[in-house]
N, C-alpha and C positions, 0 to 999 in steps of 0.2 A: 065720632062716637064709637063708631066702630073699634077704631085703633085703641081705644083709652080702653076699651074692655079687653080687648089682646093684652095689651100690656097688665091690666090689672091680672087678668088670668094665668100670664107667666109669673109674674111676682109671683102671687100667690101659692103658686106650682112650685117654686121656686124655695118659696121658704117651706113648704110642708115636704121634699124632699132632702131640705137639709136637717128637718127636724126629723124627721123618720133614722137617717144618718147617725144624727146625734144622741138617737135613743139605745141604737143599735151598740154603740161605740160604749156606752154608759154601760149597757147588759152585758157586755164582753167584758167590761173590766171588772164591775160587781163579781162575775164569774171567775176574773180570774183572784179577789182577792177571798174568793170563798171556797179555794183551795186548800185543802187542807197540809197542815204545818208541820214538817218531818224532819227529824235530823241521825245521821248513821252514826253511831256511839264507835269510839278506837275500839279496837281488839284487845280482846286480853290473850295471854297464853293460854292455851290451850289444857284442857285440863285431865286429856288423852297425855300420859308424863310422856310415852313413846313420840309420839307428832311433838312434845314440846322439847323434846330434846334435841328431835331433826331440826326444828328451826333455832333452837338458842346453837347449837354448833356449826348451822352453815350461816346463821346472822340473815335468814330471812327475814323480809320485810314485812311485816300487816300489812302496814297504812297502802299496798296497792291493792288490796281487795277493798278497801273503805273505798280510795277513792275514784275506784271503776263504777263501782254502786252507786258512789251519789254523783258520778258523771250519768250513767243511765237515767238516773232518777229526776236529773235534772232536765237534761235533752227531751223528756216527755211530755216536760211543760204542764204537767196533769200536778204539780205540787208546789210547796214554796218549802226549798230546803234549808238550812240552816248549821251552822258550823256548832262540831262539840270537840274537836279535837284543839289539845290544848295550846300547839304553837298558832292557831290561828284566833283563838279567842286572847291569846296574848297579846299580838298584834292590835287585834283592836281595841284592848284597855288600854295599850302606847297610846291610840288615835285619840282614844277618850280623852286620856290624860293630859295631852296637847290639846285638846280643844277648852280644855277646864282651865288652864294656864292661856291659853290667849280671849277667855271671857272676866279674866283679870282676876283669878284665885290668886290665894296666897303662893297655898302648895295645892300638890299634885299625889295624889296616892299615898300623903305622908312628905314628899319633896319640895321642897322651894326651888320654884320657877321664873320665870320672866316671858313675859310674853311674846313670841316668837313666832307665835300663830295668831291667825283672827280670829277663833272660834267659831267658824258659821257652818259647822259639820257638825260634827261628831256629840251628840247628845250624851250625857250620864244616863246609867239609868231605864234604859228603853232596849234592852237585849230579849226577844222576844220569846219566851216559852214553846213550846210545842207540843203538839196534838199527840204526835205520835213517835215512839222511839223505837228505832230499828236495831236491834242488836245481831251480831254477825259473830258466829263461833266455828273453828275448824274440829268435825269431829275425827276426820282422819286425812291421814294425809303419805301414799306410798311413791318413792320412784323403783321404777323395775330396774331388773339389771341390762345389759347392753346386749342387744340380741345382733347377733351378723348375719347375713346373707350374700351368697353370692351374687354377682351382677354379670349374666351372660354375656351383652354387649363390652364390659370393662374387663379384660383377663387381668388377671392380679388385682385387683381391687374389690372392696367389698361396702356393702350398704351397713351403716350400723345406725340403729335406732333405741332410744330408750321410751318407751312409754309410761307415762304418770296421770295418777289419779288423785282427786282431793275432793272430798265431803265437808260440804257445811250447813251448817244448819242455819237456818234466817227465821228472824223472830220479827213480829212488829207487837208493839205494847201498847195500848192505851195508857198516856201519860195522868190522868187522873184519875182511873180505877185499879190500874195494874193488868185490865185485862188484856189475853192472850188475843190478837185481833186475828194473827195469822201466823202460819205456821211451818216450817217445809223443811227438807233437807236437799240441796239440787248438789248435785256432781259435776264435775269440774275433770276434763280432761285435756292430757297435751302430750306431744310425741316430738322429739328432740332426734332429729336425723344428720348423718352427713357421709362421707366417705373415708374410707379406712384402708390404708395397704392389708394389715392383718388384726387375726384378733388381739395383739400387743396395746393397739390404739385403743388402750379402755378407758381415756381423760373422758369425763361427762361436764360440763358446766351446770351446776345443778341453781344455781343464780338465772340463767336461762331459763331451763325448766320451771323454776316458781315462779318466773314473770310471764310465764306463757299459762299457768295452771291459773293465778294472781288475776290476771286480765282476763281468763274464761269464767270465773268465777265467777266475779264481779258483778257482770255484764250478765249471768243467768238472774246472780239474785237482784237484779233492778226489774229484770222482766217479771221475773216471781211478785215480788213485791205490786207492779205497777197494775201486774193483771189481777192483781186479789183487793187492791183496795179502788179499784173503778168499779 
């Protein structure tokens, strides 16, 4: 008799620990699907003509300030982000359009197909909306000129460094009222060093510099962002 109540007591024990488990596992994910839904909008050019003419004649890049932000943004696991940039939601109208052609469409976006896919992905249709849009603007943007210094230990040679600055401004919107949710302008700095016989050696790589200003950015406005909507 004994025994049959042990055992009935570990069952017991047994399944209210896997349900306790199960409940937990349930609350965590309701949690995490009630996270709120955010996507970082491209950049536009800047509307300082000054900063927009430094990046149209050195061919800097945006898209690495977008996508240092929504690498921060994502890494915090505090959101469910979402693509707005257009070679990515391209990409997945292709996937669509293959899924639509192997669920035995005629055509495809207007195209006649044959089915080459199974279809058991990629749904029409279902591109999900968002809570909130992040828009990201450069309001300035300076490199310095090349400063030298002597280096006591190196005779004849010299330290040359440029230092740069860049301002942007980060916006978060409420995607159904237009409201301002939040709001900032964080700075962005980077210093481009290396060694020089003389002051002759004035090449800068200013490709370098944007990618070291690019990635300081980025990585403030996720923090910005992350700490103002928790």
């Amino acid at each position: 008799m004994i025994r049959i109540i042990d055992s009935e007591l570990i069952r017991i024990t047994v399944c209210t620990v896997c349900l306790i488990f199960t409940m937990v596992s349930i609350s965590h994910s309701q949690d995490a699907d009630n996270r709120p839904l955010v996507a970082v909008y491209p950049m536009k050019i800047p509307q300082n003509q000054i900063v927009a003419d430094i990046i149209e004649n050195n061919k800097l890049d945006l898209s690495i300030i977008v996508l240092k932000t929504e690498e921060g943004l994502r890494n915090s696991k505090k959101m469910r982000l979402f693509e707005r940039a257009a070679s990515g939601l391209s990409s997945v109208n292709q996937e669509q359009m293959r899924a639509a052609c192997g669920n035995g469409s005629q055509t495809a976006d207007g195209i006649e197909c044959e089915k080459h896919f199974s279809g058991n992905a990629a749904a029409t249709g279902q591109l999900s909306n968002v809570e909130f849009v992040i828009e990201l603007e450069i309001m300035d943007l300076s490199i310095g000129e090349v400063v030298y210094r002597n280096i006591p230990e190196m005779p004849g040679k010299m330290r040359r460094s440029v230092a740069s600055k860049l301002d942007l401004a980060v916006k978060v919107l409420d995607s159904t009222s237009g409201q301002i949710k939040f709001q900032s302008v964080i700075i962005a700095n980077y210093t481009e060093s290396g060694i020089a016989l003389d002051k002759s050696d004035s090449n800068i790589d200013k490709h370098l510099i944007w990618n070291g200003l690019a990635v300081d950015a980025g990585k403030k406005a996720a923090t910005s962002i992350i700490g103002a909507m928790n």
